[in-house]
C-alpha positions in Angstrom: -47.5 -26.0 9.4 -43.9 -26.5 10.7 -41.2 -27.5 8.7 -38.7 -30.2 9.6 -35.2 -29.5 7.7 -32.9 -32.6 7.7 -29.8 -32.8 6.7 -29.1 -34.9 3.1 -27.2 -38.1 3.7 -23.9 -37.0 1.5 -23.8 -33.7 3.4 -23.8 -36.1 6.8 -21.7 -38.3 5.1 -19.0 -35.3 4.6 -19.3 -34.0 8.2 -18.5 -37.4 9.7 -15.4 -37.8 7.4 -14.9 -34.2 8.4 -14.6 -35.1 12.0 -12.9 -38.3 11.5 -9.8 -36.8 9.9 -6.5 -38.7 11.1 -4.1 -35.5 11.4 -5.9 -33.9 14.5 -6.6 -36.8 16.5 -3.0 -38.0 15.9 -1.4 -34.9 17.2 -3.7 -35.3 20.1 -2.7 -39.0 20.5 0.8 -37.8 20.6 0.2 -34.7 23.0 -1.6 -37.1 25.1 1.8 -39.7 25.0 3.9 -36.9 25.5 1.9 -35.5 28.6 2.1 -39.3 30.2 5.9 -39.2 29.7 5.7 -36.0 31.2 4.0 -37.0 33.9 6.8 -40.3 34.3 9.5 -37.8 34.6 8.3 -35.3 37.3 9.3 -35.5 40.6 6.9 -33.2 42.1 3.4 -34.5 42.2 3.1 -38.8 43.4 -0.1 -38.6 41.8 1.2 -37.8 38.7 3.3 -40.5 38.6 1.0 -42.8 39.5 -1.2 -42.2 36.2 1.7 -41.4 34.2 1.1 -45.5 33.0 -2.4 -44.9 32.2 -2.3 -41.6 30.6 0.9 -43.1 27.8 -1.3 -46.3 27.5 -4.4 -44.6 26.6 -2.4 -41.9 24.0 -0.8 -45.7 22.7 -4.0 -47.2 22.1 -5.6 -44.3 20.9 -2.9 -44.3 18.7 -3.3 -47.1 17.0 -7.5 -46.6 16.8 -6.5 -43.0 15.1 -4.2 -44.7 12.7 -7.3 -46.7 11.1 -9.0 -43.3 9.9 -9.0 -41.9 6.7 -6.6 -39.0 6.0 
């Protein structure tokens, strides 16, 4: 016979709140805002500054999506 091993629903429950922690993915909202102003500033690269809009938007929203976790 084979055995199936699940995982318990509070030890699922932890991992997910585990993952969902607001510190990290605000510091990588902020990297990610930071590496879009970055990218404004630069006068090397057209490309860059083409996305530099995106890239800060997307750090912005994700921003305010990250804010929402729990701590």
């Amino acid at each position: 016979m084979t055995s199936v091993t699940t995982t318990p629903p509070v030890a699922e429950s932890r991992q997910k709140r585990r993952v969902l922690r607001r510190g990290p993915w605000e510091m990588a909202a902020s990297v990610t805002i930071g590496l879009g102003v970055a990218m404004l500033m630069q006068p090397f690269f057209l490309w860059a500054f083409s996305w530099s809009f995106v890239v800060t938007l997307a750090g912005t929203v994700m921003f305010i999506i990250v804010s929402h976790f729990p701590e």
